[in-house]
Every structure is written in structure tokens, then in C-alpha cells.
C-alpha positions as CSV (number, residue, x, y, z in Angstrom):
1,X,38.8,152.4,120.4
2,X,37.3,152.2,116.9
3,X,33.6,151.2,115.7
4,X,35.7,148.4,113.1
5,X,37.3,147.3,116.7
6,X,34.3,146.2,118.5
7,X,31.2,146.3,116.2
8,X,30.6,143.0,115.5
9,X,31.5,140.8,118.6
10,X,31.5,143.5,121.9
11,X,29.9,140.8,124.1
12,X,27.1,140.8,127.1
13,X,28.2,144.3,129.7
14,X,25.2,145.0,130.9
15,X,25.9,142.8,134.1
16,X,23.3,141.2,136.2
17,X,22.8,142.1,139.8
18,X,25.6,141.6,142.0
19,X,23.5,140.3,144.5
20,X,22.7,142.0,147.8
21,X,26.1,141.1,149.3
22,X,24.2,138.7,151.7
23,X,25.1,135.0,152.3
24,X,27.2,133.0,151.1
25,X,26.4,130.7,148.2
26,X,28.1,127.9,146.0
27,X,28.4,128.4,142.6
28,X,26.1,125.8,139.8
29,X,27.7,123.1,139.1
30,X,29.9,121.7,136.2
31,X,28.0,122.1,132.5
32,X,27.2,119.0,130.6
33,X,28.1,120.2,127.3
34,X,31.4,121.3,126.1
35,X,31.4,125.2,124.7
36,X,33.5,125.3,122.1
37,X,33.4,128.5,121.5
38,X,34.9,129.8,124.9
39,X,37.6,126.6,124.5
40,X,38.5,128.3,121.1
41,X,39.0,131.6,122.5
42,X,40.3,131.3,125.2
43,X,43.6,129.7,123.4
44,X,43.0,132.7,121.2
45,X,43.4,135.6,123.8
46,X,46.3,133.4,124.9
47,X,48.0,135.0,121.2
48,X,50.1,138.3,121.3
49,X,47.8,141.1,120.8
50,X,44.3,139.7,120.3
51,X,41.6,142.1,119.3
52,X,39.1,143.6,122.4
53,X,36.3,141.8,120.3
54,X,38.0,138.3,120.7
55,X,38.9,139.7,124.3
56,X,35.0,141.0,125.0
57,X,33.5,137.9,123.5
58,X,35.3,135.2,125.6
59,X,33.8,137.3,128.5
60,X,30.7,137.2,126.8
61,X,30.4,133.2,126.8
62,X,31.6,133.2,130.4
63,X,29.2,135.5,131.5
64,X,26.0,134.0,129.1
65,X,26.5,130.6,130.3
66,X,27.3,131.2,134.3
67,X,31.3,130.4,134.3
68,X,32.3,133.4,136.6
69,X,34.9,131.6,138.7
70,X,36.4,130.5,135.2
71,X,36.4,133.9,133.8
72,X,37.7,135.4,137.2
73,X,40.6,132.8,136.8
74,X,41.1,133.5,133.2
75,X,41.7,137.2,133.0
76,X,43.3,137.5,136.2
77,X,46.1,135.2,135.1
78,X,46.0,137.2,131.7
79,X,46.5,140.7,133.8
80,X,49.4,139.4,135.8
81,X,50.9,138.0,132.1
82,X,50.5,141.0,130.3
83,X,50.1,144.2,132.8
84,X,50.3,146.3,129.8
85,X,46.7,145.1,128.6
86,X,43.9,147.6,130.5
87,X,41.2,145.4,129.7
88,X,42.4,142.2,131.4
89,X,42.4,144.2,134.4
90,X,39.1,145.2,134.1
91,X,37.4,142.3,133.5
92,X,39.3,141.0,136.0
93,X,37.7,143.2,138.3
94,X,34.7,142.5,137.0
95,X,34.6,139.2,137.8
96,X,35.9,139.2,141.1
97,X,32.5,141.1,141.2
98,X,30.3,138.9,140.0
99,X,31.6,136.4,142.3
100,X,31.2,138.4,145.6
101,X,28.6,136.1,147.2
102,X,30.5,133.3,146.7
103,X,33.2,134.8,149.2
104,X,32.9,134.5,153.0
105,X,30.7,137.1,154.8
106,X,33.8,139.1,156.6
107,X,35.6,138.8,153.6
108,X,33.0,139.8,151.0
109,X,33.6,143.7,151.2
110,X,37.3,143.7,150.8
111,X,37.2,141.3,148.0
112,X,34.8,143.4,146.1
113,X,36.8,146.6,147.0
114,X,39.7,145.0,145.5
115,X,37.8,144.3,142.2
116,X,37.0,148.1,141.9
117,X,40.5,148.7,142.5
118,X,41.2,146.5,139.2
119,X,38.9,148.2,137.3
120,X,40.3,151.5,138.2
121,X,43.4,150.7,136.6
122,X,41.8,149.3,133.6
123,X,39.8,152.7,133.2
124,X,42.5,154.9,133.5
125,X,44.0,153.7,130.3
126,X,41.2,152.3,128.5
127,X,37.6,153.7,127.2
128,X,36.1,150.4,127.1
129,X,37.6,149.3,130.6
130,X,35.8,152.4,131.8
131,X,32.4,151.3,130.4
132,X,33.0,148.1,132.2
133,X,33.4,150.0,135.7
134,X,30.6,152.2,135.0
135,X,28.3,148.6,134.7
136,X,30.1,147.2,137.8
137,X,29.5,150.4,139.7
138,X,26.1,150.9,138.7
139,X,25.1,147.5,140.2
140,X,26.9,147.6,143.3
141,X,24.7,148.6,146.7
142,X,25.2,152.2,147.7
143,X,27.4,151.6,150.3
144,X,30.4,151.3,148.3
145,X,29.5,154.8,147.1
146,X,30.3,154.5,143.4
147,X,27.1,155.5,142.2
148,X,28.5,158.6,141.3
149,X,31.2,157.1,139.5
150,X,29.0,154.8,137.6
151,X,27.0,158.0,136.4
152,X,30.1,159.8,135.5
153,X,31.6,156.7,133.4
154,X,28.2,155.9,131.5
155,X,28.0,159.4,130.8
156,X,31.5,159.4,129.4
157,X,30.7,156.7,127.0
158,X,27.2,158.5,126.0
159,X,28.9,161.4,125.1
160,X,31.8,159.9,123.1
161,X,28.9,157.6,121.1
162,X,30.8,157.9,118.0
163,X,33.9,156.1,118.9
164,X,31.4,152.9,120.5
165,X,28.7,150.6,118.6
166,X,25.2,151.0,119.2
167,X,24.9,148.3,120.6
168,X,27.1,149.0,123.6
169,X,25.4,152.2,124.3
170,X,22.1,150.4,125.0
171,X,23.8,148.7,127.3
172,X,25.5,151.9,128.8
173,X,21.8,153.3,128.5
174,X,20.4,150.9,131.1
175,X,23.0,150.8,133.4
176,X,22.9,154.5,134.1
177,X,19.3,153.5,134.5
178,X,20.2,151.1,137.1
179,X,22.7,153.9,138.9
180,X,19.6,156.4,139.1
181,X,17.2,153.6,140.5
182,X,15.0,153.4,137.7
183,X,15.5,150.2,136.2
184,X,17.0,146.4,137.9
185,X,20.4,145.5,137.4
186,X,19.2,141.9,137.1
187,X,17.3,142.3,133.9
188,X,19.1,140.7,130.6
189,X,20.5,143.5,128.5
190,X,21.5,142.8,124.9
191,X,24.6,144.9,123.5
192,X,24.3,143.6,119.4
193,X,23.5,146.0,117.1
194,X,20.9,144.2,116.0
195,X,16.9,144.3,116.2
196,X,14.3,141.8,116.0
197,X,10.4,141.7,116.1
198,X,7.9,139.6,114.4
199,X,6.0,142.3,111.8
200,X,9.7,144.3,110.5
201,X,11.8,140.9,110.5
202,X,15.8,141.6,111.7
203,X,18.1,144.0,110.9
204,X,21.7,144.1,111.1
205,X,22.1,148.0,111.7
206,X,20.1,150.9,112.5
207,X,18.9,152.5,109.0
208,X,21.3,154.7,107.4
209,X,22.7,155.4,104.2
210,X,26.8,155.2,104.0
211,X,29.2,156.0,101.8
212,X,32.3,153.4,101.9
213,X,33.7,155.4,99.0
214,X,33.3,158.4,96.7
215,X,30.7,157.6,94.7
216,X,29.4,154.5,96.2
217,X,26.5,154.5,98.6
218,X,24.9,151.3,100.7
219,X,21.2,151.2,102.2
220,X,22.3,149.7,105.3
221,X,19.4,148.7,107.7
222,X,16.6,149.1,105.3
223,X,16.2,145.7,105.0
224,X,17.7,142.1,106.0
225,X,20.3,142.4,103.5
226,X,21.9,146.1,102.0
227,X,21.5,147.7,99.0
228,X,24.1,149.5,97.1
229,X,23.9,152.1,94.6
230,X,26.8,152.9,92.6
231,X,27.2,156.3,90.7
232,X,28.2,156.8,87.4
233,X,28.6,160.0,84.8
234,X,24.6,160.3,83.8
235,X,23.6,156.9,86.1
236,X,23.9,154.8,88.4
237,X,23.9,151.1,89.4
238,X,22.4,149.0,91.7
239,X,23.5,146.1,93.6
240,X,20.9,143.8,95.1
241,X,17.3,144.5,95.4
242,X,16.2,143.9,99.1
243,X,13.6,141.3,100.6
244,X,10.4,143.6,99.4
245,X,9.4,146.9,97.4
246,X,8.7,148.5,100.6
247,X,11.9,147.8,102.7
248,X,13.8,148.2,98.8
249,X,11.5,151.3,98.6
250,X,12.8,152.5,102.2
251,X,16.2,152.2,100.9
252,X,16.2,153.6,97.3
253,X,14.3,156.7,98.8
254,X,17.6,157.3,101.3
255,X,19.2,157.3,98.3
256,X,17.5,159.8,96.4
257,X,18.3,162.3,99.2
258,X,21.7,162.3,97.3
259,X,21.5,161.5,93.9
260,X,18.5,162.1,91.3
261,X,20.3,159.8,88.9
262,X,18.6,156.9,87.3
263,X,19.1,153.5,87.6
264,X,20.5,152.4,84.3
265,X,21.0,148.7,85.5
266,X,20.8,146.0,88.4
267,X,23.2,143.6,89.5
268,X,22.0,140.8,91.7
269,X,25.3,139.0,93.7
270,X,22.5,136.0,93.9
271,X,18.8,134.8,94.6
272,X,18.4,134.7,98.0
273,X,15.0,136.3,99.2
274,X,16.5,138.7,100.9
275,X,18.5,139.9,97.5
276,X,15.6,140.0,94.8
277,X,12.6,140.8,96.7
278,X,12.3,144.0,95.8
279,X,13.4,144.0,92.5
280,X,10.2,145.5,90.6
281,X,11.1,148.8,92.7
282,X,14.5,149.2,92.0
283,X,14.5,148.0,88.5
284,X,11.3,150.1,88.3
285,X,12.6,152.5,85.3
286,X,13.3,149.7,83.0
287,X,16.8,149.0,84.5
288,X,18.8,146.0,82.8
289,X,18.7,143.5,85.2
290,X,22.3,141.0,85.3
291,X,23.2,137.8,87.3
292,X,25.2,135.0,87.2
293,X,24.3,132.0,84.9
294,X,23.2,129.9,87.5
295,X,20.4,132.2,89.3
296,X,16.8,130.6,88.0
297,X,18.5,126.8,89.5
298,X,19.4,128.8,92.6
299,X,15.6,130.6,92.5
300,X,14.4,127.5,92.2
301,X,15.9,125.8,94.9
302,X,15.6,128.8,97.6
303,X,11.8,128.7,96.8
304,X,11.1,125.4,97.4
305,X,12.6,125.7,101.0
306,X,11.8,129.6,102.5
307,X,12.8,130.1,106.4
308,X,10.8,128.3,108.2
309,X,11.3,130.8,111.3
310,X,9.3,134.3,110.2
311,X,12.0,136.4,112.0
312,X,14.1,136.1,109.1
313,X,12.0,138.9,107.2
314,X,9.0,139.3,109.0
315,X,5.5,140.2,107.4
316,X,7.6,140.6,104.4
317,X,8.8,136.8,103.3
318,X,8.6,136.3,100.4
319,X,5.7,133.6,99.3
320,X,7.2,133.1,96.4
321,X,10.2,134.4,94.5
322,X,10.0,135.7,91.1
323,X,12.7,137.8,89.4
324,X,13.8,137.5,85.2
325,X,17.4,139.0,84.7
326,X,17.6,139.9,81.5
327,X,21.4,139.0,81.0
328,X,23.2,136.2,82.3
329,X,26.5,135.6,83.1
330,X,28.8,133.1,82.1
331,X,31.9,133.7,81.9
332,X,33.8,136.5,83.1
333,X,32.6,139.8,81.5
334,X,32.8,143.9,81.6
335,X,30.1,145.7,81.7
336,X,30.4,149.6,81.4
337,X,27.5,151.8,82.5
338,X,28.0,155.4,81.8
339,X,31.9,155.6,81.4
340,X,32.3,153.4,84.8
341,X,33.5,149.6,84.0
342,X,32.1,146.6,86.7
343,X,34.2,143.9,85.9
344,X,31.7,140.5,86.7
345,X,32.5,137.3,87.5
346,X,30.9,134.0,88.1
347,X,32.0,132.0,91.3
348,X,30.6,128.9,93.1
349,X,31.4,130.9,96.3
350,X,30.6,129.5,100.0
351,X,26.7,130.6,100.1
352,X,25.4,129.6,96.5
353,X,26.2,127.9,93.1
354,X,25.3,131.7,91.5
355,X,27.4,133.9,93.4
356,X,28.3,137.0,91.0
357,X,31.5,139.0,92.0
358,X,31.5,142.3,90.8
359,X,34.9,144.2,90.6
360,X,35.5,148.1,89.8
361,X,39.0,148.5,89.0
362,X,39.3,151.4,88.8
363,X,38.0,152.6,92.1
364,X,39.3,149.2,93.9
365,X,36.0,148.3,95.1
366,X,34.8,144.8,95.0
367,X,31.0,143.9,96.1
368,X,31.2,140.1,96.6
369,X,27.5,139.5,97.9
370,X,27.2,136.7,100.6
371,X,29.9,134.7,99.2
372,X,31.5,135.2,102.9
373,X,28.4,134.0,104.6
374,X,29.6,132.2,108.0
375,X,27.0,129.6,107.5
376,X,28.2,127.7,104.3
377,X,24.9,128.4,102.6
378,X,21.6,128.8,104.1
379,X,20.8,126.3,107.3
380,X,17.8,125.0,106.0
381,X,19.0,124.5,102.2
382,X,21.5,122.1,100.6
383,X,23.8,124.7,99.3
384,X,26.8,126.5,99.9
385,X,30.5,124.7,100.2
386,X,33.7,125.4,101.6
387,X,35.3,124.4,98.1
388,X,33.3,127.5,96.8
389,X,34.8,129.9,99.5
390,X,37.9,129.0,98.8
391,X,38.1,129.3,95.7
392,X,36.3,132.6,95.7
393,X,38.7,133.8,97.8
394,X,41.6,133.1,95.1
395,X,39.6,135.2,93.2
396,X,39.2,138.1,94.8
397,X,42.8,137.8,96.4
398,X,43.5,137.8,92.4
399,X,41.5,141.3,91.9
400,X,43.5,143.1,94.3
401,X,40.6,145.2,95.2
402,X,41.5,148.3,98.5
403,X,37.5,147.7,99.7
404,X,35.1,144.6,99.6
405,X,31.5,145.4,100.3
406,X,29.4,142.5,101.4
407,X,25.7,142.1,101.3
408,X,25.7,142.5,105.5
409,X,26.9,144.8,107.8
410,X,28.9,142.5,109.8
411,X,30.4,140.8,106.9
412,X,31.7,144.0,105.1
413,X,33.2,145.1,109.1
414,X,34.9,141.7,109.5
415,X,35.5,140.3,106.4
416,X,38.1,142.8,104.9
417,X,40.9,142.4,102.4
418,X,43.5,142.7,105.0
419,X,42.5,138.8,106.5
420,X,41.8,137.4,103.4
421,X,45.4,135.2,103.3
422,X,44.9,134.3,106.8
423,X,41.4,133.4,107.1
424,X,42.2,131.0,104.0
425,X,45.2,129.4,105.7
426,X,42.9,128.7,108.5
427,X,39.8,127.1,106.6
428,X,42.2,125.0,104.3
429,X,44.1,123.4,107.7
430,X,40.0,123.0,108.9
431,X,39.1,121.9,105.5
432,X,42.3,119.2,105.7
433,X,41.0,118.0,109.2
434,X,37.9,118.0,108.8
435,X,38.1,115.5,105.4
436,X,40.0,113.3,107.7
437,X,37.7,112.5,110.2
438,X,35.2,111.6,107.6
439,X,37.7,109.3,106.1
440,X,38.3,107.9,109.6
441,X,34.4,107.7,109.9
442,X,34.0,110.0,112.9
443,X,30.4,111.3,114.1
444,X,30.0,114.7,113.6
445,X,29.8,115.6,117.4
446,X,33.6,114.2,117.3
447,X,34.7,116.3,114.6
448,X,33.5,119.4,116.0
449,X,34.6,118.2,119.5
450,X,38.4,118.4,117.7
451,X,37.9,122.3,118.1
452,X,40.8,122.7,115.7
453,X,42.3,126.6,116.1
454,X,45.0,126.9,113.9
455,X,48.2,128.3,115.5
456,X,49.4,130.3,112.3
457,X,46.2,132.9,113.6
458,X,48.7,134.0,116.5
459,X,50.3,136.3,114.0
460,X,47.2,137.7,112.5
461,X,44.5,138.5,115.4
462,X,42.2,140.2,112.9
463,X,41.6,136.6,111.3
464,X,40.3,134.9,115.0
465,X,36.7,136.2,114.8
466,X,36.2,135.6,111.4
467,X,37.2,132.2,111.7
468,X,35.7,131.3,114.7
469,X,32.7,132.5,112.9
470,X,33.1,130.2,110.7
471,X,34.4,127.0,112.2
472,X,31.3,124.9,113.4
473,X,28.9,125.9,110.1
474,X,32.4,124.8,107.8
475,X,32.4,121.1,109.8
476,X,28.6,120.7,109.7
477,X,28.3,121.7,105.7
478,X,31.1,119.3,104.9
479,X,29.4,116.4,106.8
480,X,26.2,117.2,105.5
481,X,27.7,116.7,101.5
482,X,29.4,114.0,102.4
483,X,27.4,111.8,104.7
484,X,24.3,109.9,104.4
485,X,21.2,109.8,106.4
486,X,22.8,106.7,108.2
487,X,25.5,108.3,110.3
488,X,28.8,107.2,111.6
489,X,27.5,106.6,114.9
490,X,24.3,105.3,114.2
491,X,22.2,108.0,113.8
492,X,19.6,108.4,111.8
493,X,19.1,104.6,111.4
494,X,16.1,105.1,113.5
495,X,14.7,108.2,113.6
496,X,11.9,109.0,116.5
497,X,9.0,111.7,116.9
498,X,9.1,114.2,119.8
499,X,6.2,112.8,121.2
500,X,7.6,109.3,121.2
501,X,11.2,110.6,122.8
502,X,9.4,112.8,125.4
503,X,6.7,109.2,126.2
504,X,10.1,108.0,126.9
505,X,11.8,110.7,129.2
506,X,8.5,111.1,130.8
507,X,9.1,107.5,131.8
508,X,12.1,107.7,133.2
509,X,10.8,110.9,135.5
510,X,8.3,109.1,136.5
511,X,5.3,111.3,135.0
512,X,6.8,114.0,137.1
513,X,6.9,117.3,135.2
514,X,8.3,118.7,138.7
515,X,11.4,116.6,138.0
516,X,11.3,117.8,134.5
517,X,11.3,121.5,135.5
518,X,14.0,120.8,138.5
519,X,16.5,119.2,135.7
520,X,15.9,121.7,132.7
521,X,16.3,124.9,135.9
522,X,19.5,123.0,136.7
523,X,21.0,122.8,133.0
524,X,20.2,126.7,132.8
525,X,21.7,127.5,135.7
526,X,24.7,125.5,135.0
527,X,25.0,127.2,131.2
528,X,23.8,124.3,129.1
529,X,20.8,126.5,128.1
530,X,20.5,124.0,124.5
531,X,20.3,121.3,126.3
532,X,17.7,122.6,128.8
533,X,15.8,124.0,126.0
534,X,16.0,120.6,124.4
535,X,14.0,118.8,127.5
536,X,12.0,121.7,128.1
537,X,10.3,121.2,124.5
538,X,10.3,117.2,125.5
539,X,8.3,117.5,129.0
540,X,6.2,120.4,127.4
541,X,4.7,117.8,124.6
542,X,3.7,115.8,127.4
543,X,2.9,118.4,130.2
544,X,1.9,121.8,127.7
545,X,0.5,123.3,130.8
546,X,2.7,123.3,133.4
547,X,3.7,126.4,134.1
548,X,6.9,126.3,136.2
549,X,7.8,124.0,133.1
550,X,7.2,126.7,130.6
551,X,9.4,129.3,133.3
552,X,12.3,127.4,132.6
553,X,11.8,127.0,129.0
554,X,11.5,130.6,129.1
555,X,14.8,131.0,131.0
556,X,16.9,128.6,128.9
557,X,15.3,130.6,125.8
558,X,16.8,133.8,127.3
559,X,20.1,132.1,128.2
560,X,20.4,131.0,124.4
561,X,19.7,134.6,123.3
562,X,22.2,136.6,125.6
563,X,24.9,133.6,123.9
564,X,24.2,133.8,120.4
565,X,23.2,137.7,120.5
566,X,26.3,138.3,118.3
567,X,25.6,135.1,116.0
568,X,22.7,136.5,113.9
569,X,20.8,133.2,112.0
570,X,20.9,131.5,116.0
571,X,19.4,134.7,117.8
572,X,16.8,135.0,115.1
573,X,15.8,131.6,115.8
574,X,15.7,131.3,119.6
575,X,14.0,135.3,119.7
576,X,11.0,133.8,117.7
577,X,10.9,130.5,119.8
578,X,11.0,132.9,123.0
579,X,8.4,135.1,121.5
580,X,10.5,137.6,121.9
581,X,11.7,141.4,120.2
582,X,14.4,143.4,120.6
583,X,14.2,147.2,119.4
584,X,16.6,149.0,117.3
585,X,19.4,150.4,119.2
């Protein structure tokens, strides 16, 4: 098992209690809400050879939004398919765990012995199947006597940290804190790699400075975004500039640990706050400062809508964003710094209108910024296009490059070269389908609800995650280009306050914010934590102190977070609504 393998999508192991093995209950009832998501992967698992990140995150979304019987189904039919695949055996076993108390009394031990039985066989052959019964093990009440065996798996994975994601390990972390009796097994655990808190912003990656290839070095962690320093014979180059001096300060200083070399010039992929921020610092020796031709309209626009949500960047959003290049680019150019040649070129790519692809040739490198952004451009800004990805795409496909470096962590470990041809057969047959339903003048709701997942990714399993990624932020750009503020279904012809639509469901509960709390604890516990969230925030505006009302909200705020904890702009979001931080692994 590789870091590339599981770093971006490893999915929720740090499993909740398994209960007390007393009585007998029923499990929640059906959710409201379709996840599309889980629908999506589980037909990809379903392929030959999918990926243990495609594997571990349909866990993830059974687990996250309480479908245990399904997952229990799910991978046990997958185990007797394909006996050659550890993992399904293990999680397997690991939900026939987490279903024990929904078992009859004089049955509930032997079904739970069975389950470890499953898991044994996954662990035997599989490093991540044994972190899974080390998890199980640690939660399960001491007479079962696999406390031991817990201890000795989690140690196992502790010790071989190098071949798992951070991530992961905090979750191995607490659950050998659960074996030894010092922390509950019902606690939510997060496995991402990522970190969040209201004064440092989030981060993608712990800090660190790596080198992708000779010469090359990215300031990973530093910031919201990286910043790369490329070396040349008396020189170097930088790409990007960070959010702020100080996190851009952070980051330059990690590089000076290897390289004296001044910065002879500054290349900015595009103006996104977390990209120029800190250009005053890096560009600080009177670097030459490039970008593409369209960076003050981009500037412009970005600074006349900054996040809304200060989680994005914490203490350090910008107010305002300022930043002069002093060359622009056109046209495609080459630039040579110090005897090394950066090949630049302009592309409308699926963030921004200034995207600025910069190719080495002769060290196959290409740094393509956010131009493989899942979200299609910024949420909160009019920007960004499918068109654009696509097209970028061509282009680098054209360069041939052996290495692209993106302007995140997760985009450069799950965006390579190698599912470029695939990912774009996939967007264009969701481009195609997409297109239609506008034609055919379907609400967006019904357009996502089509849940298209192409079959030609069967033969490419690297491909699923990226494009899964992308698939619900590709549908809601296109419909928000295309579409008016009268929608297909009639939305948006009236449009009403919260206060007015929670006067209204306050009506219908008949002023009872114990109904209220009743229905939102029932969405949670049924997995439809957006929806509870949703009339949580309703029967708050009408009933802010009610405190069993605000519980729930809290709970549905928590279920969202352990769902989304591998979708970065969404966990940003619902952590600052919750109020709540996650430290660095």
C-alpha cells in the first residue's frame, strides 16, 4: 500500500462504539435524500480492480450517513465475487460489526465472532485490512479478548507510518487509545489529512518542503495553496506567492534550508487570493513578476467577492488584493531564466479565464496551477467552465510532460498524467449529458439526479475519483452559465427570506420547537445530515434558544463533516458553521 493509493480519499475508520452488545434495536429508517455519491460508487467498485480509495470511500459514505445494513450487504456480496480482494473481506467484517445490536440476543456473539473471522482473513493479506481489524478490535467489549490484538495491529500501522497517510494514523492513534481505555470509541474521528481552525485558516498537508524532481522544490502546507521554487544555474523561480507574507514567508524560509539562490523571477498560474497574497515577500528582491493576460480582470473579479466563510484563510484573508506583474502574457511564449527555458502558455482552464500553464521541456515538468480545480471555479464566483478544462487538457495532453504539479496537494496526487485521456472521455460524455437536459429544460436537481458514471472508467480505475470529484460541481457550473434566475422548475420566481420560510414551517409544527428537534434528530440519524441542518437553521431563526434544538444542529453539523472530510471547500464550510477545528495530523 502506497501514500499515492490512499492519500486523498481513505475514508472515516475510526469506528464508533459497537455498542455494549445489549438489546436488540432496529436500525433508522430510510433517508430522504438520494446520495449520489455512494450510488456512483458503488457501480464503480462493481469495475475490475477499483482502487482501495474508491473501495475505502464508499465505506466512508456508508458509514458517515448510518447505512450499515447496506454496506454489510454490499461488500459481503463483493467478497463472495471476488475472494481474491482482502479488503472486501474486511469491511465485510466490519460491518457485520457495526450491525451487532441489530442481531438477536443469543445470536449476537456468534455473529460478531464471525465478523472477526472476516477480518482475519482480510488482515493476513492486506496492511489496510489489518488497520480495519485493529479499529474493530479496539471497540469491541473485552470479552471477546481482542484487545491485545487491536494493540498489536495499531502498532503495526504506527510503525510502518511511511507506507500510510497521516491522516489514517490519527485515526490508528485514537483507536489504540480506545484499546488502552483512555479515550471512547464513540467519539467522531476524522482520517483527512487536513487541518482547520479559525486564526491559521486550512491546510491541505502538514508543512514540509518536497522535492517532486531534481531541482524542483514545493512549500507544501505552508499555506492554503503551495508554493514552488524552481532552481536554475545562478537562480531560481517561483511559482505562486501564497495567501500572505507570513505563510509565503513560512514557505520561502523552508526553502532556504536548501538553496541560497535568488529569486530571479515569479510566475503566478492566476489571481486567486490564495496565489498572490504574498507576493511582496517572494518577489521581495526585485523578482520579475509574469502572468497570463487576463490577471488584473480576474483580480478584479475575485476581489469584489472574497470567501465569505473565514476558514478559507483564516486571520490571513486577504482585504483586498493587490499584485502588478510586470509582464503579461499573451500568446504562448519562452521564457529562459539562467540557462533553464519555462515554456508559458495562456489557457481559459476550468478555474479562471487567466490560467497560465507553465511547461519545462526539458525536465518534463508541467505546473498547471488550479486549472484541475474539482469545483469549476470558485463557489461563490461566476468563473470557471468545463469548456476551459477541456480544452486545457488538450493542451497539456499536447506537452507531453512525465510530471504535472498542481497548486494543491490533492490535485497534484490525483490528478496525474497517466488519467488525463480518461478523465476527459468522462467529462465530455458528462459535458454531452449534461447540455441535454438543459435543452430538454430539466431542473437541476434532475440533472444531477441522472448520476451519469460513464462505463468506459471500468478500464481505467485511476480515473473514478477524480471524476467523481468532479461530477456534481461540472453539472451545477454548466447550469449556472446557462440558466437564468427563473429556473426550469420554477425556482427562483419567488424567492423567500429564512425568517419568512421558518414563520411557515413553524406553522406547520404547530410552534413546537420539540417537533422541530424530534424531526431534524430523525434526518441525522437516518443520514440526511443537509437536510437536517437545513431545518435546524429554520426552527433556530424562530426558537435561537432552544437548546435540544441547537444539539441536533450540532449533530447534523458533525454528520456533514465526517461526509465531506475528504471534499475540502464543503468541510471548510460546515467546520466554521459547527465552530469547529481540527488539528494538523
Amino acid at each position: 500500500m502506497t501514500f499515492r493509493t490512499l492519500t486523498l480519499l481513505i475514508a472515516l475508520f475510526a469506528l464508533a462504539a459497537l455498542g455494549s452488545l445489549g438489546c436488540a434495536h432496529s436500525p433508522p429508517g430510510p433517508a430522504l435524500t438520494r446520495n449520489l455519491d455512494l450510488e456512483a460508487l458503488e457501480i464503480a467498485v462493481r469495475f475490475d480492480n477499483p482502487t482501495p480509495s474508491v473501495v475505502m470511500n464508499l465505506a466512508n459514505q456508508y458509514l458517515a450517513t448510518s447505512r450499515e445494513h447496506e454496506g454489510h450487504a454490499y461488500f459481503c456480496e463483493r467478497s463472495r465475487a471476488v475472494p481474491k480482494r482482502p479488503l472486501f473481506s474486511a469491511l465485510c467484517g466490519v460491518f457485520q460489526a457495526r450491525t451487532a445490536n441489530e442481531v438477536p440476543l443469543l445470536d449476537r456473539v456468534d455473529w460478531v465472532e464471525d465478523a472477526l473471522v472476516k477480518l482475519d482473513r482480510g488482515a493476513s493479506q492486506d496492511g489496510l485490512s489489518r488497520y480495519l481489524r485493529g479499529v474493530v478490535c479496539a471497540a469491541l467489549p473485552t470479552r471477546f479478548e481482542r484487545t491485545q490484538q487491536a494493540v498489536a495491529d495499531l502498532e503495526w500501522v504506527l510503525e510502518h507510518a511511511k507506507s500510510f497517510p497521516p491522516g489514517l494514523l490519527r485515526g490508528a492513534e485514537h483507536a489504540l487509545r480506545v484499546a488502552r481505555g483512555q479515550a471512547r470509541p464513540d467519539e467522531p474521528v476524522f482520517v483527512t489529512n487536513f487541518s482547520v481552525a479559525a486564526k491559521p485558516g486550512f491546510r491541505f498537508a502538514r508543512p514540509e518542503l518536497v522535492e517532486p524532481a531534481p531541482g524542483i522544490f514545493v512549500a507544501r502546507g505552508y499555506d492554503f495553496a503551495d508554493i514552488a521554487f524552481v532552481l536554475t544555474n545562478d537562480g531560481a523561480v517561483a511559482i505562486d506567492a501564497g495567501t500572505s507574507d507570513k505563510n509565503a514567508a513560512a514557505a520561502l524560509a523552508a526553502f532556504r534550508k536548501v538553496s541560497a539562490a535568488p529569486i530571479r523571477s515569479v510566475l503566478l498560474t492566476h489571481a486567486h487570493w490564495d496565489h498572490v497574497g504574498g507576493l511582496s515577500t517572494i518577489a521581495a528582491g526585485g523578482a520579475e513578476v509574469i502572468a497570463q493576460a487576463g490577471f488584473a480582470a480576474e483580480l478584479a473579479r475575485a476581489s469584489t467577492a472574497p470567501p465569505s466563510f473565514r476558514y478559507f484563510f483564516g486571520e490571513h484573508t486577504p482585504a483586498e488584493l493587490d499584485a502588478h506583474p510586470q509582464r503579461l502574457v499573451e500568446k504562448p511564449e519562452s521564457l529562459v531564466v539562467s540557462g533553464t527555458r519555462f515554456d508559458l502558455y495562456p489557457a481559459f482552464g476550468g478555474e479562471t479565464d487567466d490560467a497560465l500553464i507553465v511547461h519545462l521541456p526539458d525536465r518534463g515538468v508541467t505546473f498547471v496551477g488550479d486549472a484541475f480545480m474539482p469545483y469549476f471555479g470558485a463557489p461563490f464566483l461566476s468563473e470557471g467552465s468545463v469548456e476551459g478544462l477541456l480544452a486545457t487538457i488538450a493542451l497539456v495532453r499536447s506537452l507531453h510532460p512525465s510530471l504535472l504539479i498542481h497548486g494543491h496537494p490533492p490535485l497534484t496526487e490525483n490528478f496525474p498524467v497517466a488519467v488525463l485521456p480518461a478523465l476527459e472521455a468522462a467529462i465530455r460524455s458528462l459535458h454531452q449529458s449534461t447540455l441535454a437536459a438543459l435543452k430538454r429544460g430539466r431542473p437541476l436537481s434532475e440533472a444531477l439526479g441522472e448520476n451519469l458514471m460513464p462505463a468506459s472508467l471500468a478500464r481505467h480505475p485511476d480515473a473514478v475519483l477524480p471524476f467523481v470529484l468532479m461530477r456534481e460541481n461540472l453539472v451545477k457550473r454548466m447550469y449556472q452559465q446557462r440558466t437564468g434566475y427563473w429556473q426550469p422548475d420554477g425556482g427562483g420566481i419567488e424567492v423567500f427570506s429564512r425568517a419568512e420560510q421558518a414563520a411557515a414551517l413553524d406553522l406547520v409544527a404547530g410552534g413546537s420547537p420539540e417537533a422541530l428537534t424530534r424531526a431534524v434528530r430523525t434526518l441525522s440519524e437516518r443520514g440526511d445530515h443537509a437536510l437536517a441542518l437545513h431545518l435546524a437553521d429554520l426552527g433556530l431563526a424562530r426558537h435561537p434558544a432552544h437548546t435540544d434544538l441547537v444539539a441536533a444542529r450540532a449533530r447534523a453539523l458533525t454528520g456533514l463533516r465526517l461526509k465531506n472530510q475528504f471534499n475540502p471547500f464543503k468541510f471548510i464550510v460546515y467546520s466554521e458553521l459547527a465552530g469547529a477545528q481540527l488539528a494538523p495530523p
